[in-house]
N, C-alpha and C positions, 0 to 999 in steps of 0.2 A: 658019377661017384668019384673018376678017377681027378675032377674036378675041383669038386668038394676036399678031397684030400689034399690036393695043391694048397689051394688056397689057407685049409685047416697049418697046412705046415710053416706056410710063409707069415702065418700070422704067431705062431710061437716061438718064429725065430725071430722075426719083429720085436718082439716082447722080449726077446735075451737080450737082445741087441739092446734095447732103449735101458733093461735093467742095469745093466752093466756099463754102461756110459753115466750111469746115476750115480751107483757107488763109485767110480772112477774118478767125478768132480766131486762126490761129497769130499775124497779121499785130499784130491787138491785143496778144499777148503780147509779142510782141517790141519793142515802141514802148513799154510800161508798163516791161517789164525795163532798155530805153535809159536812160528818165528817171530809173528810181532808181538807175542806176548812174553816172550821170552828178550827181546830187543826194548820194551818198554820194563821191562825186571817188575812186572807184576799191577802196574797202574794203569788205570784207559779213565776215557771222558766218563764213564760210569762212577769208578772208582779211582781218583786222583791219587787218596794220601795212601800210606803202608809205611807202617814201625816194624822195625826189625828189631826189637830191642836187644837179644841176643847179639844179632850182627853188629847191634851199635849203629843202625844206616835209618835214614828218613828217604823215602824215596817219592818224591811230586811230579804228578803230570802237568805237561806245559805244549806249547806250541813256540814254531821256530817263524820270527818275525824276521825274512828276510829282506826289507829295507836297510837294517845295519852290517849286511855286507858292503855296504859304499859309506854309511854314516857312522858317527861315534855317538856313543852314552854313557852315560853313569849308571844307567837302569838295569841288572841282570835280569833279576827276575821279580816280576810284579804281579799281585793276583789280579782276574780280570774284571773284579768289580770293585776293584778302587782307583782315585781319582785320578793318576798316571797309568791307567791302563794298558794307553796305546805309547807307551813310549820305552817298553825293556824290551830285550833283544830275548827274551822269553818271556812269554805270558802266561800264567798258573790259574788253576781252578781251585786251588788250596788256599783258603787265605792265611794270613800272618798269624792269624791269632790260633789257627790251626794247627799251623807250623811249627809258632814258639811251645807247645804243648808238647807235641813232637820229639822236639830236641831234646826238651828237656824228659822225656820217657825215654828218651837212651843214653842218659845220663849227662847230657850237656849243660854246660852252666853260663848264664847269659854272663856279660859283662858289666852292663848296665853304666858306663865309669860317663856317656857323652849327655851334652846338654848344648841348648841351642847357644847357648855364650861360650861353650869352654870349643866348638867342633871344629872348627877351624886349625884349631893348636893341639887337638888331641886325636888320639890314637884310638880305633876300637879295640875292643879287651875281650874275652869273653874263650869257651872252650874253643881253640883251634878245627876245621873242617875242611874234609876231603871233598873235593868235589868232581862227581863224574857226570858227565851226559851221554845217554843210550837214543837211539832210535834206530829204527829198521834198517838193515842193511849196516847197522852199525852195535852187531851185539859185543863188544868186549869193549865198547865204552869211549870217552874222551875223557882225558882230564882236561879240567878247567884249562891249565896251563899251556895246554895242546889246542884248548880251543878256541883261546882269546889270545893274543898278540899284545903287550904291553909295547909302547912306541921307546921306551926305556930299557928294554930288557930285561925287567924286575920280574917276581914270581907273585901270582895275586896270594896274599894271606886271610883265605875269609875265615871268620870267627863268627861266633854266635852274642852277635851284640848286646841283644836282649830284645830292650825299645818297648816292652808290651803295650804300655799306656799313653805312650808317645804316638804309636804306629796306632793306635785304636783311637786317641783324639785325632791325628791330623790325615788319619784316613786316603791315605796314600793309594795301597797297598802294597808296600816295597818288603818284597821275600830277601833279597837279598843286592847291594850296593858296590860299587865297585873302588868306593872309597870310602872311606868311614864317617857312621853316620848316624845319630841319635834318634832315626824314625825306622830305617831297616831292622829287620829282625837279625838278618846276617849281612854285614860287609868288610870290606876291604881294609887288613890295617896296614896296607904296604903305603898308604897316602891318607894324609886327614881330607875333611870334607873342602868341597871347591878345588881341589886337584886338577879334577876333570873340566868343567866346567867356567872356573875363574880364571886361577891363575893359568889354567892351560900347560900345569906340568906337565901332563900324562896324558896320551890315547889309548885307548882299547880300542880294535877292530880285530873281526871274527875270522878267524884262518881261513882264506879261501880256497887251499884245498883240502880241509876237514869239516864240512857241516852239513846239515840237512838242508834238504829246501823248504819253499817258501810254504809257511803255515804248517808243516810236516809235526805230526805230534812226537816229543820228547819226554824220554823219563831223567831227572833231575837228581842224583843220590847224594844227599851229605854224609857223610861218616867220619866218625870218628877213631883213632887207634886205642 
């Protein structure tokens, strides 16, 4: 009997034990799951896009391509199923055309002013954008500014170019350009197009002591004031 009791007893403190280490890790989960939702400002691979329209903010989920910690691009941000895919230093699940919708539900107004003869010599136009990037371990944000290095010392000015029918004929998928550009939905008017790339006025490269690592998912927020 006095057996049976033993045994009876260590078996239901077995059972406290194991219950309580369960709530203890659910507990853990749920605090790790808070932070990165709270560090992505409300987007996952589930759910990329979010209109804030009150706030004025677009906020896109993306992934951190860290090969352009040692290389330069023109590409910020590109959706992953268009024809530049693998070449922005962010990769989106959002596409353009999702995007341009977006903007303009929070009252943004495209520019629409470039064309493939005039890009060279002109300037993109369109409502002015704030830009931050979130990711874990990093909830209060980067601005653009902070997180790209202009080799110039200039500040990126991205705008909401427009591009709809340009960007849906030539199927890019470029969310946003880091010099101004007639197929981006949003880019750069601190430099017209071939900046980067031709003439070689201009580098971009990513702060390396402010960024995620490699493939690390990022929430993306435009806004406006």
């Amino acid at each position: 009997m006095k057996k049976f009791r033993k045994l009876l007893l260590f078996l239901v403190v077995g059972c406290l034990l194991v219950t309580g280490c369960a709530k203890d890790n659910g507990k853990a989960t749920d605090s790790a799951d808070n932070t990165k939702s709270e560090a992505l400002q409300g987007v996952s691979e589930e759910s990329p896009l979010k209109v804030d329209k009150e706030g004025k903010r677009v906020v896109i989920y993306g992934t951190f391509n860290g090969k352009y910690l040692t290389e330069s691009t023109r590409h910020l941000v590109i959706y992953n199923e268009g024809k530049l895919s693998d070449m922005p230093i962010l990769q989106t699940l959002v596409s353009p055309t999702d995007f341009h919708k977006a903007l303009e539900d929070i009252g943004a107004e495209p520019g629409d002013n470039m064309t493939p003869d005039n890009a060279s010599t002109t300037l993109s136009e369109g409502t002015p954008l704030n830009v931050t990037i979130y990711w874990e371990g990093n909830e209060d944000g980067t601005d653009l500014n902070d997180f790209l290095k202009d080799s110039n010392g200039k500040k990126i000015d991205m705008r909401f170019s427009g591009n709809l029918k340009n960007s849906q004929d030539f199927n890019t998928g470029c969310v946003s350009c880091l010099d101004s550009c007639f197929v981006g939905i949003t880019s750069n008017a601190t430099y017209p197009l071939g900046a980067i790339e031709e003439s070689k006025e201009v580098e971009f490269s990513v702060n390396s002591d402010n960024h995620p690592e490699d493939k690390q998912a990022v929430a993306i927020v435009y806004s406006i004031d």
